[in-house]
N, C-alpha and C positions, 0 to 999 in steps of 0.2 A: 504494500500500500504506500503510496508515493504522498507526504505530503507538505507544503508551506508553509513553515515554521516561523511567525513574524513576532518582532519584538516591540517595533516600531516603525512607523514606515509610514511618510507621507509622498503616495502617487500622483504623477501628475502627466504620466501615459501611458499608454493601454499596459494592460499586464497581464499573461495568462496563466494559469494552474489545473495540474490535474485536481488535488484536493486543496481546502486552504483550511490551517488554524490556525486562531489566534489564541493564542496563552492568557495564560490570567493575568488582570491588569493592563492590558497592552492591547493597542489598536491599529488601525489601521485607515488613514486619511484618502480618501479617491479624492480628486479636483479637476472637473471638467472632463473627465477622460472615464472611459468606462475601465471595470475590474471583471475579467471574464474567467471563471470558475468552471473547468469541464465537468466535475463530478459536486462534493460536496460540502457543506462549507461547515468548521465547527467552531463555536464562538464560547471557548472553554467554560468559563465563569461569570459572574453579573459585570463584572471589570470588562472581561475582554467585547471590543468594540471596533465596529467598523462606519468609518462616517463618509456619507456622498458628500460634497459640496459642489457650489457652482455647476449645478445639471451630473455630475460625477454619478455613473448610474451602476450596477452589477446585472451582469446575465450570466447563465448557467446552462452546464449542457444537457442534451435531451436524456441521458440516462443518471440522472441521476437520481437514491434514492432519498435523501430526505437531509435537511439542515436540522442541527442538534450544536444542544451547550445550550449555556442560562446567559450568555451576552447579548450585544444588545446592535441591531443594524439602524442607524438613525441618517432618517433625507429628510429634508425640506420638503415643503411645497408651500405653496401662497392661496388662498381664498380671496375674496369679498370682504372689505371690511364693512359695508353694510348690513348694520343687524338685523333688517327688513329681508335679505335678499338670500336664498339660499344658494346654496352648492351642492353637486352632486358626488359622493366622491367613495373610496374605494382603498382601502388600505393597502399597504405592501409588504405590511410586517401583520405577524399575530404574538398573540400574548407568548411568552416564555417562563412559564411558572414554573414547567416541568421539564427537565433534558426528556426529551423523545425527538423521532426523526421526524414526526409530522408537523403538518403545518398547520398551527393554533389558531383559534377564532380569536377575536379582535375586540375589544371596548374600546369607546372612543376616550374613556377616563385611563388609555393609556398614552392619549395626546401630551407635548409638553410644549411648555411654553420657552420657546429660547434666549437664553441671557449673555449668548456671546456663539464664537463659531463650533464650539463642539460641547460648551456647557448648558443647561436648560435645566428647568423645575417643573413640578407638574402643571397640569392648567388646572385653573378653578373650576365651578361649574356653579350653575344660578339656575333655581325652580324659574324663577319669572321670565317675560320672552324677553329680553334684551339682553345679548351680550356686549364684554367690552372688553378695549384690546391688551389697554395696561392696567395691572398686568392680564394676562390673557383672560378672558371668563367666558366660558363657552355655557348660553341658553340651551341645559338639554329638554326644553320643551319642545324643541324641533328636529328629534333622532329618531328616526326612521325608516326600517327597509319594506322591500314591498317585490314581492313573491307571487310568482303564479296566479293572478288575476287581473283583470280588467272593469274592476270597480275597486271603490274607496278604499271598501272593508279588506283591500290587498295588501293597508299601510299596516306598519305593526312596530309598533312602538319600541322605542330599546332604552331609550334614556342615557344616563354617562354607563351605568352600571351593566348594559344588556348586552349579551355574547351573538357577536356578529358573523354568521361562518365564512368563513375565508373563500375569496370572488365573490362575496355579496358588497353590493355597493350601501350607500346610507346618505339621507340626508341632515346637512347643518347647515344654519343660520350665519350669516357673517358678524361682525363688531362692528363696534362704535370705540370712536375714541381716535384714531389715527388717519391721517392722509393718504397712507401707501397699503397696499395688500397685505393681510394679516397671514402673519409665516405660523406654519405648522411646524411641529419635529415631530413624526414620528419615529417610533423606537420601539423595536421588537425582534423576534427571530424573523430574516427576512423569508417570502412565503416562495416555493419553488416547486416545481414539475407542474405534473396535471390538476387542476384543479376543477370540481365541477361543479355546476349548479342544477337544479329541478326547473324545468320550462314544460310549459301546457298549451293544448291546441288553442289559439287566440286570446292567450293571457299572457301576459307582462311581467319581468322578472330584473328586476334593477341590480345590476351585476356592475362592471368597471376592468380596471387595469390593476390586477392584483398584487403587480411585480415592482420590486425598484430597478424600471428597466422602462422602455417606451415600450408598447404592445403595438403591432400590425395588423389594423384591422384588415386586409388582405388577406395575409397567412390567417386572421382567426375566422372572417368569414368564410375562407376558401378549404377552410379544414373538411375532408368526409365528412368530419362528423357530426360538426355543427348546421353544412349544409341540409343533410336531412332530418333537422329538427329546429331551426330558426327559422325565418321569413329572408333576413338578409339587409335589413334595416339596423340602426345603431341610432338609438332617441335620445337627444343632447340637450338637458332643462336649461332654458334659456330665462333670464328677468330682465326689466328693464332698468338702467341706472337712474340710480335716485327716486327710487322708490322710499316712500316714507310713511308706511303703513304696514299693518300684517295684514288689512285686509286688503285686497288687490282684486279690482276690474281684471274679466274672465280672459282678458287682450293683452293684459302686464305682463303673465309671466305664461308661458308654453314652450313646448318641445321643438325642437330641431331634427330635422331630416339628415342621415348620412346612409348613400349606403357605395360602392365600386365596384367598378363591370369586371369582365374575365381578365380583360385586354389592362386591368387597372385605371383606368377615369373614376376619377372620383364623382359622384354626385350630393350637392347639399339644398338643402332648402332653408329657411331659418324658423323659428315662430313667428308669428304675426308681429310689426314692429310697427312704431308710432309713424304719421305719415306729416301729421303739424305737432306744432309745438301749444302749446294753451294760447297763446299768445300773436300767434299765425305764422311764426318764422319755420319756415320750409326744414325737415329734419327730414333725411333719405327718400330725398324726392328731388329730381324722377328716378333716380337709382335706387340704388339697394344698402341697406344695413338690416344687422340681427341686434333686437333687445341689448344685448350684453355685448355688441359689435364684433362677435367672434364667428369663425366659421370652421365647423366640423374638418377634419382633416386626416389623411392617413395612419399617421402614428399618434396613439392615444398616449398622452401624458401619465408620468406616475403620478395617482390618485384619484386619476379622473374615473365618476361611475358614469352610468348609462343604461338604458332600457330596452332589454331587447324583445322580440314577441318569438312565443310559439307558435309547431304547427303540427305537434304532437303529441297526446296526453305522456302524460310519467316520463319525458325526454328529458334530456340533458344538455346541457351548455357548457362547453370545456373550452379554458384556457390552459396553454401547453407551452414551455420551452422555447418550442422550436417558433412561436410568436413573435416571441422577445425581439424588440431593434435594436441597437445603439442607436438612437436620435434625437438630439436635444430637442427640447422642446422650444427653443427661440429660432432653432430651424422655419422654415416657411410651411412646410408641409405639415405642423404640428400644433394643437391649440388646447389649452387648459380654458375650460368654459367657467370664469371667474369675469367680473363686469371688468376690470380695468388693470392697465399695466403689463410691465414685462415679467420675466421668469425672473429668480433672485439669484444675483452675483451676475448677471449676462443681459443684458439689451441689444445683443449684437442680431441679427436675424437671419444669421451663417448657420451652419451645418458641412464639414468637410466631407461625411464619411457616405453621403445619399446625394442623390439628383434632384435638384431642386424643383419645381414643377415652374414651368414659364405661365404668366399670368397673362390678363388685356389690360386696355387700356383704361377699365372699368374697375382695374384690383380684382377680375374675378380667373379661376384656373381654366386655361386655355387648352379646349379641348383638340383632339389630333383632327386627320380632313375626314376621318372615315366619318367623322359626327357631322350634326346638323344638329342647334339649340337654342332654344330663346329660355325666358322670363317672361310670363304673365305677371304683372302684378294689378291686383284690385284692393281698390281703396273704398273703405266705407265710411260714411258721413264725412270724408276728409281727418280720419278720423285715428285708423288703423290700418294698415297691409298687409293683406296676406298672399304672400311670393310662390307662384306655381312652376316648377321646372318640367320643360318639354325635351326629351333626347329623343336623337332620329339615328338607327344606328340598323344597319342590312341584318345585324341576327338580331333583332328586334320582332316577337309574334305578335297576336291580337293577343293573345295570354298574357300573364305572367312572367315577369324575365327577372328574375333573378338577378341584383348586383345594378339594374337598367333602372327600377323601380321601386316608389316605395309610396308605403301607406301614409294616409292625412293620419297624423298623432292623435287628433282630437275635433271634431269639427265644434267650433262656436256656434253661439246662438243667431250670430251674425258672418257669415263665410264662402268659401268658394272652394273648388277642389274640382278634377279631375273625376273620371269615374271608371270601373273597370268589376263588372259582373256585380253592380248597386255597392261597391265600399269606393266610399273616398279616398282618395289619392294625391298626394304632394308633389310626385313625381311619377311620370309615365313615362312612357319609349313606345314609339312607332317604326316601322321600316318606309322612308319618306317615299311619297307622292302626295301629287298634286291633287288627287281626286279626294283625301280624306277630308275627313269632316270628324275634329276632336268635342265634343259634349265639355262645355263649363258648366258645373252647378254651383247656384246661389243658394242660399238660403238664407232670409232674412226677416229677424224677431219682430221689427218694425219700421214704416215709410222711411226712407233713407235714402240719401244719394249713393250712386254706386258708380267709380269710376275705372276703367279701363286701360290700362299703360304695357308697354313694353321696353325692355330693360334685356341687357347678354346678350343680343342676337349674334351667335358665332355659326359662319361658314354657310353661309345663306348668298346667294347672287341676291347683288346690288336691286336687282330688278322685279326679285320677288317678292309680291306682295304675303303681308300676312294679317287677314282679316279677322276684324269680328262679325260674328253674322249674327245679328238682333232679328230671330225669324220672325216674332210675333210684328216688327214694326218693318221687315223684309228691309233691312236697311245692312249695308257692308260699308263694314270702316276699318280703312289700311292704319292699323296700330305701329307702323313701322314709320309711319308721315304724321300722322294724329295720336290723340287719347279720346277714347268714346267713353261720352258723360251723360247720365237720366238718373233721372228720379222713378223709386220703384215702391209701390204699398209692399204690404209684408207677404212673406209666402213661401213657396219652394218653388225654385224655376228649375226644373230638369230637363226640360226641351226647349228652351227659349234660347240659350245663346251656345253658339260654335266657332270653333276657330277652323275654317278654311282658308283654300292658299289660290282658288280663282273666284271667279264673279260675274255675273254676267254685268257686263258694262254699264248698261242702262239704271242697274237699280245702287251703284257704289257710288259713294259718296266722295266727291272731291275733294282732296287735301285741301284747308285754309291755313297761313300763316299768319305771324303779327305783322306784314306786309301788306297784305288784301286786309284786315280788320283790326283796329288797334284799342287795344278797355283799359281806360285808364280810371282809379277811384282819386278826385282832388279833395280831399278830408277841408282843404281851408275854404274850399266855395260848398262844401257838402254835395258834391254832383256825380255821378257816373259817367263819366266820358266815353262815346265810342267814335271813333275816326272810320269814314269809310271810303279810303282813299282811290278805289280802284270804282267807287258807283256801283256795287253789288246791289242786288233787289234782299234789302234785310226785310225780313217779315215779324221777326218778335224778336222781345229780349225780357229774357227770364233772367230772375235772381232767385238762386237757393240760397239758407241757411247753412249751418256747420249739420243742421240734421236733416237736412233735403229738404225744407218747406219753404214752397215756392212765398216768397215776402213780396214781390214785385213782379208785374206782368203785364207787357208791354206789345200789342197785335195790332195789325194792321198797320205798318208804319209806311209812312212815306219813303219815297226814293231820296234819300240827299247826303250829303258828305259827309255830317254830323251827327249826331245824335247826343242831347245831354236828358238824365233823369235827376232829381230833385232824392238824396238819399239822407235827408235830414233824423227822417222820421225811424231808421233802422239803428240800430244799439250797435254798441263799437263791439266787433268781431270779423270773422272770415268768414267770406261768401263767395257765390260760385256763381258767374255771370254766364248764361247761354245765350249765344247769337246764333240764331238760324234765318237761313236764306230760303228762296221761291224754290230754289234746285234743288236744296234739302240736302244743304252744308250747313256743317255749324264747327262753331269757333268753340270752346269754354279755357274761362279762365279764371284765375285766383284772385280778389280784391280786399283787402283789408280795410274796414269803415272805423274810424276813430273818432268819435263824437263825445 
């Protein structure tokens, strides 16, 4: 038996062993560089220690059988220092109470709070829901895993005190009290080989990155084994920053879409994200952001949890070894779903040892030419967005594609999605032509404005249009020149709107810009200005609220270059000015009334 007998040792590039021990009292520093272990690691007594720094990760190789000793493995990682706003997350060590070779379940009352780079105390913990950061006090009002279902009654409480079994993920609350990301240490046996969790047909099982290591979602979805017992999806709880409440609007906080094809394209969607700001200044419009401004990515962070779905009673979910990356997480390809900041000790957004993924000119990942892809985005009451990804890819069926595809997390009360065999859908894949016709469904609690946008469109000819086709009003509108904007009562619209890619000429609607029609709101004269420089036949002009009620309404207008409306009478907010023509063009735009 061969093994690595350290006294002392701070690493600072790659190093490899068949076994490694470390002796009593004596440890061993990684920094920035990974510690790769082919077989088994033994961490003698509570002294003996081994500490990540600076992204410094351990992988291990596929045969091994089991870490043992009473020492102790201690990494960082960073959260939310918002105590509103949770995390989702996933331990890499388990308790060490007991020398055995297995890998021990987890309390979160084995967190410590750090008081320099390898010294730390434990964290406190507080019944009431607020934590804070100095020193650490972690709310276990909000500890949480959630197992094999797809309602409430899934969450199941753990508290500081509750045994978490190892790959299960858990939710906690952030702090209060500091500026920057609230740093975790965890410290325990670190966790290694196969590990598995209990997944059910169309139930949900909050698992994570169990390793002090990056994990490959790749190699974990692309595993046998997981393939015939998960969907193929990765659910990434998303909040919005600045959030300052526990109670939170059904729009605040939701999941995130991940999932990648055979060929490795990754696909993301976000949760639903703010579309105005209270106050009408433009927030990820006309683009795209996620709540917590992060995007799902290849190689899952150490700590990060996640929700994955079954698709078979009494299956299993394994994470295994041969998962494991080397890859920092400030790499590009890599994201810790916490609302703000970089990874701790590194801001750099390098990575030597991987291929960095080439992006657009949008900050979004650039897919290769085999694809073909937009963004839908729909915005409601100007209100919230929710982001629909389309991939066109030749092994692409009417089915189910696995790695192409993936399910809506959650449909709101107010929403839009995709459809495929009546389940909503976040992201779909077609094999492209011209002749299809994709089904958008709405569904909406109450009268509301509903707007239309496009956003990504990669590897699409300059010349093809891409429509919305509003059957009930037989009106097509090229989303690639415009944004189509109405007002809708409440309801379920399953057959009313499509995305098609021709038109018959006679019934599409003409591109207008702010060239052909100009809306300007002058707050000091209180008027709605509309300029109509080219002499179009304008026929109305509607004004919406922020909740689609029509406030103003203007028919029958004359032909002339001008037009002014008298907006004295409307309360300072955002509203949505509709200019329609005889041809059955229409302009809309955003005006902010300041009275």
């Amino acid at each position: 038996m061969h093994y690595l007998l350290l006294t002392l040792t701070f690493l600072t590039t790659s190093l490899a062993s068949a076994q490694l021990y470390v002796k009593n009292s004596d440890y061993m520093y990684v920094k920035g560089d990974v510690l790769y272990v082919e077989d088994n690691i033994v961490l003698n007594d509570a002294e003996s220690k081994i500490y990540l720094r600076s992204e410094g990760q351990l992988i291990q190789g596929t045969g091994t059988t089991g870490n043992s000793g009473l020492g102790e493995l201690s990494v960082h990682q960073e959260g939310t220092v918002n105590q509103f706003a949770y995390n989702f997350w996933c331990s890499p060590v388990g308790g060490n109470l007991v020398d055995n070779t297995n890998n021990n379940g987890f309390k979160v009352n084995q967190l410590d709070d750090s008081t320099g780079d390898i010294t730390s105390v434990d964290a406190a913990f507080t019944s009431g829901a607020n934590g804070s950061s100095s020193p650490l006090t972690i709310s276990s009002t909000w500890l949480y895993t959630y197992t094999t279902s797809s309602s409430y009654s899934g969450w199941n409480y753990k508290g500081a005190n509750g045994n978490i079994a190892t790959g299960l993920g858990f939710t906690m609350k952030g702090t209060n009290g500091s500026s920057e990301n609230q740093l975790y240490d965890f410290r325990g046996k670190p966790n290694n080989g196969t590990i598995s969790n209990t997944v059910s047909d169309g139930g949900f099982t909050l698992i994570g990155n169990p390793y002090p290591s990056a994990l490959d979602a790749y190699e974990f979805l692309y595993d046998a084994e997981n393939v015939a017992n998960i969907t193929g999806e990765l659910y990434y709880w998303e909040q919005a920053a600045g959030a300052s409440s526990h109670y939170l609007a059904e729009y605040i906080g939701g999941y995130a879409t991940y999932t990648i094809a055979m060929d490795e394209t990754s696909s993301f969607t976000p949760a639903t994200f703010t579309t105005f700001m209270g106050d009408g200044t433009a927030t990820n419009f006309p683009g795209t952001a996620s709540p917590s401004g992060k995007t799902a990515k290849r190689y899952i962070p150490i700590g990060q949890g996640f929700l994955v779905e079954g698709v078979v009673n009494n299956g299993t979910v394994k994470v295994k070894n041969a998962h494991r990356k080397f890859y920092k997480e400030s790499g590009s390809d890599s994201e810790f779903f916490r609302l703000s900041g970089e990874t701790s000790n590194n801001a750099s957004r390098t990575n030597s040892n991987s291929e960095e993924p080439e992006l657009t000119e949008e900050g979004m990942v650039a897919v290769s030419d085999a694809y073909k892809r937009f963004r839908l985005n729909v915005d409601f009451n100007e209100t919230y967005t929710r982001q629909l990804l389309m991939n066109f890819h030749d092994s692409a069926t009417d089915g189910f594609d696995y790695g192409l595809e993936g399910k809506s997390p959650g449909v709101l009360s107010s929403d839009a999605y995709w459809t495929l065999e009546g389940t909503p859908y976040a992201i779909q894949a077609f094999s492209f032509d011209t002749e299809l016709a994709i089904p958008v469904v709405l569904t909406l609690n109450q009268q509301q404005s509903v707007n239309f946008r496009m956003f990504d469109i990669q590897n699409f000819d300059s010349s093809q249009p891409i429509y919305i086709h509003d059957i009930e009003n037989d009106v097509y509108v090229d989303l690639r020149t415009q944004e189509y904007f109405l007002n809708l009562e409440a309801g379920d619209y399953s057959s009313r709107f499509e995305i098609v890619f021709q038109s018959p000429e006679t019934l599409s609607v003409p591109s207008l810009t702010d060239s052909d029609i100009i809306v300007v709101q002058n707050n000091k004269l209180d008027e709605l200005l509309i300029a109509n420089p080219t002499n179009l036949d304008i026929t109305t002009v509607i004004v919406f609220d922020i909740n689609g009620k029509q406030v103003m309404t203007n028919t029958d207008l004359e032909n002339q270059n001008e037009y002014s409306f008298n907006t004295q009478h409307l309360t300072s907010g955002v509203y949505i000015v509709s200019v329609n023509t005889s041809s059955n063009q229409q302009l809309n735009r955003k005006v902010i009334v300041n009275n």
